[in-house]
N, C-alpha and C positions, 0 to 999 in steps of 0.2 A: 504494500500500500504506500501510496506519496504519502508525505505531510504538507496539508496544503499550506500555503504561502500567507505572512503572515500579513495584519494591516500593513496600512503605511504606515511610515514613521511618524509623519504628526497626527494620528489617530489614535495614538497609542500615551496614554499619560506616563511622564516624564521621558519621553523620548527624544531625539533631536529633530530638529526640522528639516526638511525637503533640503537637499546637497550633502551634508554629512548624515548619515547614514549608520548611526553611535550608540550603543547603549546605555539605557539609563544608568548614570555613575553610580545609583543606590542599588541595581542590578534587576529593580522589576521591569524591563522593558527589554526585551533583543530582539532587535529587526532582522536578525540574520537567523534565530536558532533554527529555520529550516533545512541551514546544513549541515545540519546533527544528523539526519536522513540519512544512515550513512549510505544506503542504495536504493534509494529514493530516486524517482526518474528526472526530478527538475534538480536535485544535487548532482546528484552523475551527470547532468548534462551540465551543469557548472563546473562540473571539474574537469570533465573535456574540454570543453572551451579555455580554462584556464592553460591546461596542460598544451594543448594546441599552440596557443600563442607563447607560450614561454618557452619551446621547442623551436618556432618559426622565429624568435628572434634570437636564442641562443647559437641554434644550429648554422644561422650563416658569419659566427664570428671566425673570423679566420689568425690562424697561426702565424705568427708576425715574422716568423722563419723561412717555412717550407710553403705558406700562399696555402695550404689547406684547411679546410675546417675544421676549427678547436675540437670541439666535446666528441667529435668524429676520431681525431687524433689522440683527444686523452683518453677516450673511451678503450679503443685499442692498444695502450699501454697498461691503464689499469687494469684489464681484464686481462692480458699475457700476464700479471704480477699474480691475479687470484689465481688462474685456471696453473700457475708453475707447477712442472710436474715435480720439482726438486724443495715441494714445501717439507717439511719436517710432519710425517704425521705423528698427531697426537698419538698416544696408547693408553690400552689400559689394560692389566695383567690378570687374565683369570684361569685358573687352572695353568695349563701348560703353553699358551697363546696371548698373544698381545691382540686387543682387539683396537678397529681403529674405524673412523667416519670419512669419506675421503672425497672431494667434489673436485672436476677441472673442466674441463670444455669438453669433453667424451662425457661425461657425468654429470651434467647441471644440478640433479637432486642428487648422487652420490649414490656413494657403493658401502657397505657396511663390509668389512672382510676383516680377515686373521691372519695371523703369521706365529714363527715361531721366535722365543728372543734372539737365538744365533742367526734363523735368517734375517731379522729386524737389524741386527748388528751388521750385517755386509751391505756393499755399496748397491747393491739391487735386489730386497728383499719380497720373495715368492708370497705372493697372498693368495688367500684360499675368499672368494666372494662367496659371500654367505645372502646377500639381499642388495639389489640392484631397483632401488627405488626409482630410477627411468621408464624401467622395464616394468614393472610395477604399473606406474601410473599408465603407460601404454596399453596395460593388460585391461588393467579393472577402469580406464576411462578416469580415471582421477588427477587431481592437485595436489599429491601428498609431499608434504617436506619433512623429514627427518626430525625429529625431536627427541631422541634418544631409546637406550635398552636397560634392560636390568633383565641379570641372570641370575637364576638359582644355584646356591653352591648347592654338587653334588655330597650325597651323606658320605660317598665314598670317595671324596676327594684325594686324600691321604695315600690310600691306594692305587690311586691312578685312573679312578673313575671318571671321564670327562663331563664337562660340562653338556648340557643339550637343552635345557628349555629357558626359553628369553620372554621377556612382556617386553611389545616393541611399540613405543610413541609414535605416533603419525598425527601430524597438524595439515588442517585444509590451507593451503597457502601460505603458512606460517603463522597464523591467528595461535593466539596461546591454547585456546581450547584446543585439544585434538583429543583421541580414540588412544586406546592400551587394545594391541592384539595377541596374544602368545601363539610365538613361535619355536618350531622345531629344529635345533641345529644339527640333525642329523638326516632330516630329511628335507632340512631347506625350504621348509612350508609352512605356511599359516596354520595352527589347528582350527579349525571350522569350531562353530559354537556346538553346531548340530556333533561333533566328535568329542563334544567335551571341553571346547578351550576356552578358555578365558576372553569377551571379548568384553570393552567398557566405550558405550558410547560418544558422541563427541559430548566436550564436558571440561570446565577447568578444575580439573581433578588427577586422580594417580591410582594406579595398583602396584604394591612391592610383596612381593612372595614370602610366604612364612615356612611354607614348606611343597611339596611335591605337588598335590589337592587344596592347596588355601593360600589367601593372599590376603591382603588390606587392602579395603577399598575405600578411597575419598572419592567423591564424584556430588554427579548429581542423580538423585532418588527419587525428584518428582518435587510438587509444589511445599515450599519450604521446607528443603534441604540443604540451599544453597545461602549462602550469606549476603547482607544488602553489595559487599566487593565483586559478588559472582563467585566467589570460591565454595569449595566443600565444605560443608557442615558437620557433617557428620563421620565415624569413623567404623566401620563395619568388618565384620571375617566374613568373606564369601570363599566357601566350598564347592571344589568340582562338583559340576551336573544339577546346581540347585539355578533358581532365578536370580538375577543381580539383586532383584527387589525384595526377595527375602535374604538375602546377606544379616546375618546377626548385627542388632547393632549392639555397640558396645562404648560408645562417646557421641552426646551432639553440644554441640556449642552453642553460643547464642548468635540469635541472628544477626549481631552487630561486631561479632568477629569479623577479624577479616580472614582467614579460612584453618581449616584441621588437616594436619597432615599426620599420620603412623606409617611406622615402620618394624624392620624387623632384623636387629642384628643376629648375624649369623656362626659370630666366632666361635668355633668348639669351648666346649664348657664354659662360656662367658654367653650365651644366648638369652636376648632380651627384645621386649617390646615397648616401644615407644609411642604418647601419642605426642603432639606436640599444638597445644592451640594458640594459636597465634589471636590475641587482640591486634594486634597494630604492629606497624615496624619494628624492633627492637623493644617489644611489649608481649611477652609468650607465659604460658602456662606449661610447662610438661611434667605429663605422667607416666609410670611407670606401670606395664600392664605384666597381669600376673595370671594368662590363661590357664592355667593347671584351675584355679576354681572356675566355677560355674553358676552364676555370670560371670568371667575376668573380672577379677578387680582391681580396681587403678589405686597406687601410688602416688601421691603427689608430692612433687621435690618442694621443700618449705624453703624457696630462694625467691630472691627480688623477682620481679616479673621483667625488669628493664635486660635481665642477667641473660649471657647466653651459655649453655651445659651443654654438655655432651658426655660420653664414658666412652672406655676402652679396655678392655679386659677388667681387670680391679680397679680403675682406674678412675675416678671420677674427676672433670675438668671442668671450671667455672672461669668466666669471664664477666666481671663485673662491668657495668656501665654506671653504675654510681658508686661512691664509696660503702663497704660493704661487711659491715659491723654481727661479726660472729663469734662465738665460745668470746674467747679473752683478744681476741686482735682486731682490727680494722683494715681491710683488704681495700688499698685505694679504686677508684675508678680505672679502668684501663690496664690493671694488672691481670694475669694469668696465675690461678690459683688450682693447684693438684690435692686431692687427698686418696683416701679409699671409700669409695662407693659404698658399701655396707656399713663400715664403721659412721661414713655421714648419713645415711639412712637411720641407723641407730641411734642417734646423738651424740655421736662423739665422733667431730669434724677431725681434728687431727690434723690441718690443710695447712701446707707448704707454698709461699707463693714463691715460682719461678721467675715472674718478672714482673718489675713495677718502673712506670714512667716516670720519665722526667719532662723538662720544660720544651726538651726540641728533639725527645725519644715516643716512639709508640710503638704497639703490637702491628706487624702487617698479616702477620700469618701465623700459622701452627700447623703443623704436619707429626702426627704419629705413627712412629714403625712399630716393631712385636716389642721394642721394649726401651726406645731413646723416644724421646720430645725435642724436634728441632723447629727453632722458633724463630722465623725473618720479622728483624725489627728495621724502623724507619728512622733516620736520626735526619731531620731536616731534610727530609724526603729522599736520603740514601740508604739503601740496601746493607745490612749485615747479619750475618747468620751465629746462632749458637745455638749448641746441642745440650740439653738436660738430662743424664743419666742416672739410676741410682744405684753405689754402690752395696758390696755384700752385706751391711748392714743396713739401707736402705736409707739413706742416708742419699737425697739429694746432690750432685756436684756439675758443677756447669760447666764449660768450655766455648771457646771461640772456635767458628766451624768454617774454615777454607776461608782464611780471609785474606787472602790473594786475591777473591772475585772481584769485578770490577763490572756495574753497571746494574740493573736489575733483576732479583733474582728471586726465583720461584725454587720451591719444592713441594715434591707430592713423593707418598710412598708409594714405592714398586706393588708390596703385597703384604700390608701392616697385620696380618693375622701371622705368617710366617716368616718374617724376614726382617733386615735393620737395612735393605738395600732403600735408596732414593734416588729418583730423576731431579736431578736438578737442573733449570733453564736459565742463562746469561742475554742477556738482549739490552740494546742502549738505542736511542734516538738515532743514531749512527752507525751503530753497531750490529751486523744481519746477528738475529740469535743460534745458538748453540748451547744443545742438548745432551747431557753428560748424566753419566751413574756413576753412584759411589754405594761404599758399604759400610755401616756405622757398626759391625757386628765386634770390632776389637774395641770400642769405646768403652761398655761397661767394665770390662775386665781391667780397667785403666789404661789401653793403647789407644794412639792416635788414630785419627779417623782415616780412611786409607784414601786415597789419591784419588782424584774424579776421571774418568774416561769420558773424552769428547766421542757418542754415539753416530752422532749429526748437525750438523748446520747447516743452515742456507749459505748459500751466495748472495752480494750487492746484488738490490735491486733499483739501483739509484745512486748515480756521480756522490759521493761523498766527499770529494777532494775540494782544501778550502772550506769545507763548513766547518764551524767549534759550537761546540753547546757549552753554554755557563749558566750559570744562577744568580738571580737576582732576587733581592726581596724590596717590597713594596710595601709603603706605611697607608696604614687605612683608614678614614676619619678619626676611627676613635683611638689612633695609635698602636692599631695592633701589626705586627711586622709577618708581610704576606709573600711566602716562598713561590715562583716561577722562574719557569725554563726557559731561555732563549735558543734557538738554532739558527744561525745567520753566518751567512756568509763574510770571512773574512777580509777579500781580496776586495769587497765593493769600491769602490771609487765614486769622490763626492760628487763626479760629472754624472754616475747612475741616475741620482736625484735619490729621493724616499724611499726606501724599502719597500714593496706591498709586502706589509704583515699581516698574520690569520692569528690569533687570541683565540685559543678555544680553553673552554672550562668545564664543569659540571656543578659542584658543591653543592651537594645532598645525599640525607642515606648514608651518611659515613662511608662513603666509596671515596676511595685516593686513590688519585692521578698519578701515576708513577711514568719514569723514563719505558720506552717500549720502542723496538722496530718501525720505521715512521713508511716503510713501503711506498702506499698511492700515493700517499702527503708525500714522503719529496719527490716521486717521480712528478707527479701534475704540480708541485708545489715549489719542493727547495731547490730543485732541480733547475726550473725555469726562473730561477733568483729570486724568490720569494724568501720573507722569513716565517719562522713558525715561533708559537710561544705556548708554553701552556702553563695556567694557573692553577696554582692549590690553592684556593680561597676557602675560606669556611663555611660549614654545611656537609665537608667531605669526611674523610676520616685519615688525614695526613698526619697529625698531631692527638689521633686517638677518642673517644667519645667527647673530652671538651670540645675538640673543635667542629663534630658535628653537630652537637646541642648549644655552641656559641649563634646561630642561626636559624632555629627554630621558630617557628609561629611567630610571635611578636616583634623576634630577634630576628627575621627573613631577611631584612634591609643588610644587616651587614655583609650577607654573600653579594648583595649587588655591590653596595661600596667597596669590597673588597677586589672585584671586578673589574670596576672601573679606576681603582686608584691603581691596578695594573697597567690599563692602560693609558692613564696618566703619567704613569712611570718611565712608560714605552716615550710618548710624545717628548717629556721632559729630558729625558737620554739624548734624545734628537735619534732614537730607534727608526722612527718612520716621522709619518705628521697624520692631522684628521681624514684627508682624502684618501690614505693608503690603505689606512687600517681598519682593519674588519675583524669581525666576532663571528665565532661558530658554536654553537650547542644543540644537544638535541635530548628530549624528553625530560626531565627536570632540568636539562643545562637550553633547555629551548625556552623556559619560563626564564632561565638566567639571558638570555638573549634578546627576548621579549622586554626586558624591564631594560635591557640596554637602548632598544629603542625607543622607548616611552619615556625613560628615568635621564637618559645621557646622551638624546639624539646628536649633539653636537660634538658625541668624541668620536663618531664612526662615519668610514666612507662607505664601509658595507656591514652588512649582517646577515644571518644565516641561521635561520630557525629551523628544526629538524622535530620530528613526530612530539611536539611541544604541548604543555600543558599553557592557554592563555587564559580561557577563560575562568578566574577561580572562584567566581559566584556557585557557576555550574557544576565543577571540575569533579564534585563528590556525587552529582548523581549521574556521572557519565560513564560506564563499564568499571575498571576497575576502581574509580579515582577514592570511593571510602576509605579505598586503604589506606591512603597517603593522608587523612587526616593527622594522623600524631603529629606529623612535619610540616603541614601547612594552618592546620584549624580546621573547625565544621563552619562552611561562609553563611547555613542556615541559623546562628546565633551570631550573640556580638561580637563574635570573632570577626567577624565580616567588617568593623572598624576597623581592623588593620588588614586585613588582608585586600579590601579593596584596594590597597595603600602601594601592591604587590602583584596587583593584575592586571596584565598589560593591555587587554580586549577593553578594561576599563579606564585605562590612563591615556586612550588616544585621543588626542584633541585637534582642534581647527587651528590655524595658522600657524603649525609647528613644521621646520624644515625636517624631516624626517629622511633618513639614509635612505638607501636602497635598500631593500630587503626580499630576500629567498625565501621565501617559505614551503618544506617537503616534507609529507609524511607518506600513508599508505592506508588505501582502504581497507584493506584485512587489518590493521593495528587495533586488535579488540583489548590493549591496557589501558593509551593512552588516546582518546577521542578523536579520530583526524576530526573531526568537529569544531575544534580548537584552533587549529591551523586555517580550516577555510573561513571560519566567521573571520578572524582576522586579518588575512586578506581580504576580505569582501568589505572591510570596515577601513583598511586603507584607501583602497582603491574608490571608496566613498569620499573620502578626503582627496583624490587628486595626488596621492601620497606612490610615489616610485615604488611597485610590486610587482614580483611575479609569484607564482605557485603551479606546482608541477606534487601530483599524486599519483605514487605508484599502486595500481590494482593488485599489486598480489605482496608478499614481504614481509607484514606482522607489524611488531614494534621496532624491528632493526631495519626496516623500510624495503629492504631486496628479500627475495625467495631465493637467488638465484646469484653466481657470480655475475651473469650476464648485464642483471637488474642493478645488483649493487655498482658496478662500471658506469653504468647508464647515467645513475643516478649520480655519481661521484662525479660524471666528467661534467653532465649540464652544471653543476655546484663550481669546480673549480673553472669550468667558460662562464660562469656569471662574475666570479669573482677577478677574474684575469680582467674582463671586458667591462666591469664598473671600477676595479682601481686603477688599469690603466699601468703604466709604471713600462719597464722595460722586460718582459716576460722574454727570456732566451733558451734557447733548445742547447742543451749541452749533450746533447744524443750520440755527437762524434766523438767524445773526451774517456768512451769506452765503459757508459754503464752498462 
């Protein structure tokens, strides 16, 4: 069904009048919510039309080198970088195979396959295709995109019993909802419902395996099951060959959760069940399920709600996000705290904290093997590793772990149930990454940690010679001192003129911005003499939970000022000037984009909103947006005083010189409302205000399905930004990237 089209604007009380096109600043009036629609026939044909004309002017920009057309030229560069057949694939180790997800230009949706770790280890390792999701969709007439697997450990693992039955994710286009089907790895096939198998309709929900005949089910069950976010409700054991809809239940939440997720660890004699109810972002409940009675009865851990838990064999692990006042000590916010699981169940916590922050330290990570804790901490947003053992008397002792690395660094365990082996990942803004094991197994005993083996690494994919990355930090109204990366070329000459620089951020959700492989960016970017920057602003989790709770609800303003005195910072340097520089974000870093254009239109030449939250009156009754209350407010109470203060569909006004602005999301994006993105064009463009908008039909929340899509989309973005900053864009194509 359409939604028909609403009055006009001067029929509607408090609206604007006939030429701007605005909604009422107190939020009762939207001239535009008709393209909330999201496939509504007069939305869809607004967003062809948009998409049409942003393509017809994009597409005849030409490359100031070779006389071809840009987005044509970048498009084909970016996509040779996705589809490289020499990327590193991920792994993941079960039983006696590495399993891996694999996409390139033969493979647009990808290939699911296996290998062994010695052929993994040679320069052309044999895979075994297990599910050819091309072929697939070729079969059964479908859209399906990869969204992952979970396998059942076999009970005879030990003995060499291989692995065989998988729940395999399938999303329509990339929308978060998709289907659980289980599959058979020994016969390479779906099991049919009608045979018995497992299958969970589409749904933003999960199935993870308990054992051979049972699983947990989150989904959806039918009217008020689901939460006002769209998530599960509820937490159910469904058993082979019964209905999904008699599944036992066993947890429902309440309906202003934002959703139930259980699970089921599988470690030999360490076997538990988890449910975990999520209230809000870094707001959970978990319980501890105790199927031997009947009804299971839940456990619940008596910790903060803010706190995040986990366990590992005996092993109970707490991560505080406030300070965290237990038996006789006080575990600061941000610390990593250990004890024994039972004994804290008990009342007698016993808890050793492994690490607590400082003013320019934070946790980045945590990785457990069968019996070390190796913990990547950030110190002013650089990378360092230390390993947690305890020795024969149990007895806690730390160590510095490979501190030779240089750049950013990941770890993940090989096979944390039997082994002390890890992957560890090297990658820099400059730096192609390289993929290395080590083996922590002489640690406890007191021997060093043995030497890392380079597995794989990429090659350049982009002139690097002449660039330098440095750090700079940036004072913020209130004087807080705000860490970013610069990438710029050294050799510029002040005959170039201004740099074109891109500003890209996020700050939100305690998600940190770290150094990474910069790939399309320098190929469409540093490549052609641009500079890059990126900013840790507050909101993120660079500096650990203060500095994602410096930003919250009321505190929102300081991610943008922290934002914009970046790139205050940039102009005052004589980095670039206003016409160069441009900002990039997408989905809370597109609300951080959004307020750049409303908040500070006169520090940008360009901007670049990406699947964005704008509207925030609305933004909680649009698909998932409930969740994201803890981090912005409910705009249906007087939260909505300040958050109007914070949204940018509401701060557009008449007579303001506004930049240019890109705005791209995707009609499949069932988190973040492309809704958001078109009323706000639609509300520019009312104003006479420089816009274009280009909407991918298929992608999700990460806007492509496809490498194809994501090229597509990267290259119209970086011909928008070449052809509105203008500057000296040069091909360094010959110089042997």
């Amino acid at each position: 069904m359409t939604a028909p089209r609403p009055a006009t604007p001067s029929q509607q009380p408090g609206a604007q009048q006939p030429g701007a096109q605005l909604p009422a600043a107190d939020g009762s009036a939207d001239p535009h919510q008709w393209l909330e629609d999201v496939t509504g026939e007069d939305a869809l044909a607004w967003v062809r039309e948009r998409n049409a004309r942003a393509e017809a002017e994009l597409d005849t920009v030409k490359d100031p080198v070779t006389g071809e057309p840009l987005a044509a030229l970048l498009g084909e560069e970016i996509r040779e970088i996705l589809d490289a057949k020499d990327k590193i694939p991920g792994v993941t180790l079960r039983g006696e195979h590495l399993y891996n997800f694999w996409t390139d230009a033969e493979h647009e949706r990808g290939l699911w396959r296996r290998t062994t770790m010695d052929s993994y280890r040679s320069e052309d390792p044999q895979w075994e295709i297990l599910l050819d999701v091309d072929a697939l969709n070729a079969a059964e007439g479908e859209d399906w995109v990869w969204h992952g697997a979970r396998l059942l450990r076999p009970e005879g693992l030990e003995d060499g019993e291989p692995y065989r039955h998988a729940l395999i994710d399938l999303s329509h286009g990339g929308s978060d909802a998709d289907v659980t089907r289980e599959f058979d790895l020994e016969t390479l096939q779906f099991v049919a419902p009608e045979d018995g198998g497992f299958l969970r309709p589409e749904a933003k929900g999960s199935l993870h395996w308990i054992d051979r005949d049972t699983v947990w089910a989150t989904t959806d069950f039918g009217e008020g099951t689901m939460t006002t976010s769209g998530y599960a409700r509820q937490a159910r054991i469904w058993r082979r060959g019964t209905a999904l809809l008699d599944a036992e239940l066993v947890f429902e939440g309440a309906e202003d959760d934002m959703g139930i997720f259980a699970l089921h660890d599988s470690t030999p004699g360490w076997e538990r069940d988890w449910i975990v109810q999520n209230h809000a972002f870094y707001d959970a409940t978990l319980h501890l399920v105790d199927r031997s009675q009947q009804p299971p009865a839940l456990t619940t851990l008596e910790i903060p709600r803010d706190m995040e838990a986990t366990a590992h064999r005996d092993l109970a692990i707490f991560l505080p996000r406030s300070d965290w006042e237990v038996g006789d000590g006080i575990h600061p916010a941000g610390s990593l705290v250990v004890g024994d699981l039972d004994a804290f169940l008990a009342g007698e916590p016993g808890l050793t904290t492994l690490f607590e922050p400082t003013e320019t330290t934070s946790l980045a990570g945590m990785t457990i093997t069968r019996t070390t804790v190796v913990l990547t901490i950030l110190e002013d947003v650089v990378h360092r590793l230390e390993v947690h053992v305890r020795d024969e008397h149990g007895t806690w002792v730390r160590e510095d772990l490979h501190p030779e690395l240089q750049g950013s660094i990941g770890v993940a365990a090989v096979d944390a149930d039997r082994s002390d082996e890890i992957w560890v990942t090297v990658t820099g803004f400059v730096d192609p990454t390289a993929l290395m094991l080590g083996d922590l197994a002489d640690v406890p005993g007191g021997g060093a940690p043995g030497e890392l083996t380079v597995i794989k690494s990429t090659p350049a994919r982009f002139a690097a010679d002449g660039l330098e990355v440095t750090q700079h930090f940036a004072t913020s109204d209130d004087g807080t001192r705000i860490p970013y990366f610069e990438i710029a070329r050294v050799d510029r000459a002040e005959s170039d003129g201004p740099a074109p620089t891109l500003l890209y951020g996020y700050g939100g959700f305690e998600i940190s911005l770290t150094p990474s492989y910069l790939g399309a960016i320098g190929k469409a970017w540093l490549e052609r003499g641009g500079t890059y920057v990126l900013a840790n602003i507050r909101g993120g989790g660079e500096y650990g939970p203060r500095w994602h709770q410096a930003a919250l609800k009321e505190n929102r303003h300081r991610a943008y000022e922290d934002f914009s005195s970046v790139a205050k910072d940039l102009l005052e340097r004589g980095v670039t000037d206003r016409e160069h520089l441009a900002v990039r974000g997408g989905s809370n870093g597109g609300l951080l984009t959004g307020n750049m254009v409303t908040r500070y239109p006169e520090l940008f030449g360009a901007v670049i909103i990406q699947v964005p939250l704008l509207d925030m009156k609305r933004y909680s009754h649009l698909l998932a947006g409930a969740s994201w209350m803890a981090e912005y407010g409910d705009p249906d109470t007087e939260d909505w005083e300040y958050i109007r203060t914070f949204s940018p569909y509401h701060l557009l006004r008449e007579d303001v010189d506004y930049p240019p602005t890109f705005l791209l999301t995707s009609t499949r994006d069932d988190r973040v409302h492309p809704g958001h993105a078109r009323k706000f064009a639609a509300a520019m463009e009312s104003l006479g205000a420089p816009v274009q908008a280009w909407e991918n039909i298929e992608g999700g929340h990460g806007g492509a399905a496809t490498n194809a899509q994501s090229a597509r989309m990267n290259a119209l973005m970086y011909t928008f930004l070449w052809s509105t900053l203008g500057g000296r864009p040069e091909s360094r194509r010959d110089e042997g990237a």
